[in-house]
Backbone bond lengths (Angstrom), bond angles and torsions (degrees), N, CA, C in turn:
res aa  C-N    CA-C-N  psi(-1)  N-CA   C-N-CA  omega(-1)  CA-C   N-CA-C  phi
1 X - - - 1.447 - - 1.537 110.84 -
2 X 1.606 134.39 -32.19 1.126 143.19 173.34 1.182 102.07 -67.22
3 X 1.558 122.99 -31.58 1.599 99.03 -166.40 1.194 109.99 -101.97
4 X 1.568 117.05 -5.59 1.694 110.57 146.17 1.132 134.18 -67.93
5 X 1.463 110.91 -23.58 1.790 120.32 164.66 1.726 105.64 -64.50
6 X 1.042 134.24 -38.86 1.411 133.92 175.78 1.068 93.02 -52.80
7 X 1.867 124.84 -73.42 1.567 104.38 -134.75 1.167 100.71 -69.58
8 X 1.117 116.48 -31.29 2.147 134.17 -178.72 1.518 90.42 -36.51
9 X 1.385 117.07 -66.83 1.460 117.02 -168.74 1.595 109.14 -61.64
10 X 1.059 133.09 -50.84 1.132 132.10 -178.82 1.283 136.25 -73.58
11 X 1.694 96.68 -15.08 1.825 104.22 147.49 1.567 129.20 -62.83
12 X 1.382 76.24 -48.14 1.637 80.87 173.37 1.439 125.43 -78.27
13 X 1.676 127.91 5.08 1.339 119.14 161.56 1.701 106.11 -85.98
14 X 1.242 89.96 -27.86 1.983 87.54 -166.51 1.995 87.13 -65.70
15 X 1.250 115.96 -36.74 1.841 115.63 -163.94 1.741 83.39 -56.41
16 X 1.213 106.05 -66.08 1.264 109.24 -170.75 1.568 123.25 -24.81
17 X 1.760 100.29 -76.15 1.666 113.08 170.26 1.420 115.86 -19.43
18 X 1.714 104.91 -63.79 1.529 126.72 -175.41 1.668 111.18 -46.49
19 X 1.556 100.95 -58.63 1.691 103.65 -175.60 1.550 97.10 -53.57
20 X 1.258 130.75 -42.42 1.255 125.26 -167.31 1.491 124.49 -68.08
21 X 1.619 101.68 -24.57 1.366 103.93 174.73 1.666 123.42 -84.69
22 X 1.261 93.58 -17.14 1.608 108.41 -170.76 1.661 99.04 -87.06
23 X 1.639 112.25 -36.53 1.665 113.03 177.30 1.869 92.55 -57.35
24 X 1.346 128.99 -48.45 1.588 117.64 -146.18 1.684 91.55 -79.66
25 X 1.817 127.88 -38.17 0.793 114.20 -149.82 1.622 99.69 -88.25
26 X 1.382 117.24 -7.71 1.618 131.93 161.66 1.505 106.40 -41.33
27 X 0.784 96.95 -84.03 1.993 150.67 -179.91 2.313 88.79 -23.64
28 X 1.580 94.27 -58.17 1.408 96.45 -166.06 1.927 105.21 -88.15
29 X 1.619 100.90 -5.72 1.743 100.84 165.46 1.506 119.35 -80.40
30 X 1.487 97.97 -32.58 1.590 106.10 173.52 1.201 120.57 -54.27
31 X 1.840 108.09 -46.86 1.269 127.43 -147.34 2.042 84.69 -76.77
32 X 0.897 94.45 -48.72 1.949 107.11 -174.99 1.879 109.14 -52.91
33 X 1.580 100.87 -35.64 1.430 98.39 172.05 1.053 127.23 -92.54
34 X 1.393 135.67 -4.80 0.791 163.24 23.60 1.910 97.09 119.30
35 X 1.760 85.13 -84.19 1.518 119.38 -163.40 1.505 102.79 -90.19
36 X 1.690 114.66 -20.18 1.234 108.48 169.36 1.916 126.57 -90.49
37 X 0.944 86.30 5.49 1.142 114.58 166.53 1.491 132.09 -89.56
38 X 1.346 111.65 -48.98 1.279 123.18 150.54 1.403 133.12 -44.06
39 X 1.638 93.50 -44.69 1.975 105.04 -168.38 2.191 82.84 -83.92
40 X 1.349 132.37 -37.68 1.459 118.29 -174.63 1.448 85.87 -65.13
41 X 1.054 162.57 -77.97 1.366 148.61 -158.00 1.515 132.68 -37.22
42 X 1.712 87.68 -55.99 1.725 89.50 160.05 1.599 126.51 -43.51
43 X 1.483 95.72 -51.05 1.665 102.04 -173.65 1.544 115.83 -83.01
44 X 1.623 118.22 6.49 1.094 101.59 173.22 1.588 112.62 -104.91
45 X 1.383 102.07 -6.57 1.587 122.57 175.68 1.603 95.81 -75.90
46 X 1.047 143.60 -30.50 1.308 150.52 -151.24 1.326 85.52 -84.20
47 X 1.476 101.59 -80.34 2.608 114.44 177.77 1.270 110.24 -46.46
48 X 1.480 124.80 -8.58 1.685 135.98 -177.41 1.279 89.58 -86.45
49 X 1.552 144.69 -63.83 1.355 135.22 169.68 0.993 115.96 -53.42
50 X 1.624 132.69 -43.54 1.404 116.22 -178.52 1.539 121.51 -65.33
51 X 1.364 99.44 -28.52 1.441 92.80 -168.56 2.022 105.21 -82.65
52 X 1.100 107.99 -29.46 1.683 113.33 156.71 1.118 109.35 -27.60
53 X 2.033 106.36 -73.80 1.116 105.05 -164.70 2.064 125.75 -67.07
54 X 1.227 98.19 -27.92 1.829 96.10 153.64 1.526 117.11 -83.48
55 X 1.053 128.28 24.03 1.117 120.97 151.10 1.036 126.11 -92.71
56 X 1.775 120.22 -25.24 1.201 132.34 -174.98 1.706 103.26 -92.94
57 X 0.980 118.86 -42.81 1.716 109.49 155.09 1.468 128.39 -38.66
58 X 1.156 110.91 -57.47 1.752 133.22 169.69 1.429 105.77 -59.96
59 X 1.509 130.12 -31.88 1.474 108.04 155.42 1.497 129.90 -83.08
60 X 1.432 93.67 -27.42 2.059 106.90 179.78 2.243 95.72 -54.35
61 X 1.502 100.87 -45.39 1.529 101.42 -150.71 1.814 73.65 -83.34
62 X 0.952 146.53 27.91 1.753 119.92 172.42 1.566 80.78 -120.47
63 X 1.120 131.98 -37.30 1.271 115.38 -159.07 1.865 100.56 -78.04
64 X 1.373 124.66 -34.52 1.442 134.05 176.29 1.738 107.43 -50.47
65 X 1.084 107.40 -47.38 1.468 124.56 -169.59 1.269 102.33 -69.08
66 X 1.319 133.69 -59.60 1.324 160.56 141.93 1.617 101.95 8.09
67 X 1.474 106.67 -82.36 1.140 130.35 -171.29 1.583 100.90 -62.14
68 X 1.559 137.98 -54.56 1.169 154.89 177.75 1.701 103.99 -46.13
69 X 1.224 110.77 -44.23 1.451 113.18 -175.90 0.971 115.91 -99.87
70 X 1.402 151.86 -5.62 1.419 154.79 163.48 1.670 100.94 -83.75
71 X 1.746 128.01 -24.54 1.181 136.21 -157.18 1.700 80.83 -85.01
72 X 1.417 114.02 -55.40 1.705 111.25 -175.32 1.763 101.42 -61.65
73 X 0.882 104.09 -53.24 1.818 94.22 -164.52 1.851 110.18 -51.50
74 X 1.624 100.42 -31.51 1.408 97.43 -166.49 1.715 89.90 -61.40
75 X 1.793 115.58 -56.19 1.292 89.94 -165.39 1.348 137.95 -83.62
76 X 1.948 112.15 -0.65 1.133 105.76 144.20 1.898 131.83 -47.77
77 X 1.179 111.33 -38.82 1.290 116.23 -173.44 1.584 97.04 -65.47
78 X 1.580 123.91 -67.06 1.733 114.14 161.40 1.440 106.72 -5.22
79 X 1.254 91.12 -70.62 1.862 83.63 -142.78 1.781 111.06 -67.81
80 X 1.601 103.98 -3.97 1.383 104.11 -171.40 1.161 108.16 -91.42
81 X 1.500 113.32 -14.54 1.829 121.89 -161.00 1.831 95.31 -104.18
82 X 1.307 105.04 -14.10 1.718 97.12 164.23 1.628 128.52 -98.85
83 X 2.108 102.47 -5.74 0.856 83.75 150.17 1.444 136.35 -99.14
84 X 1.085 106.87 -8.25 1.514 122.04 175.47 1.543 114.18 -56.40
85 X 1.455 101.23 -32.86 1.721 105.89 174.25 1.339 107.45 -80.36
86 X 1.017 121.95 -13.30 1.248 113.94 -170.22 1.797 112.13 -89.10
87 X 1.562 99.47 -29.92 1.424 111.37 176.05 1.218 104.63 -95.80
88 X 1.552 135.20 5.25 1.319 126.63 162.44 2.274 98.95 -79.34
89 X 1.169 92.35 -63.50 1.410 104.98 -179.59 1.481 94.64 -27.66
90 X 1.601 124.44 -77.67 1.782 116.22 -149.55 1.341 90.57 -51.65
């Protein structure tokens, strides 16, 4: 009966050891993902400005265009509404 109380005990130090090695070698996978996680953050904060910064281009160049193409239509429309007066007049 004692020498089943031994091995009993001595399973459970080796369980022990084991949980302990698997907690540190946990512990140092976390710690490792951790940092890769960190450095993907940096660099996605980095493409978070870039992509800002073409966004703010992509509105400057819609609003230019904008202005450029309403500037033609107005004076297409001119030139259509003088001739129309003009063929109302004859």
């Amino acid at each position: 009966m004692e020498f089943l109380g031994v091995i009993l005990d001595s399973l459970l130090i080796v369980l022990v050891i084991i949980l302990i090695i698997l907690s540190l070698k946990a512990l140092e996978t976390l710690t490792k993902l951790n940092n890769i996680l960190d450095n993907t953050k940096k660099k996605l904060e980095s493409l978070d400005n870039a992509f800002n910064f073409m966004d703010a281009v992509s509105d400057k160049l819609t609003i230019v265009t904008d202005t450029v193409i309403s500037s033609i239509v107005g004076f297409i429309n001119g030139l259509l509404k003088k001739k129309k007066e003009e063929n109302i007049d004859e």
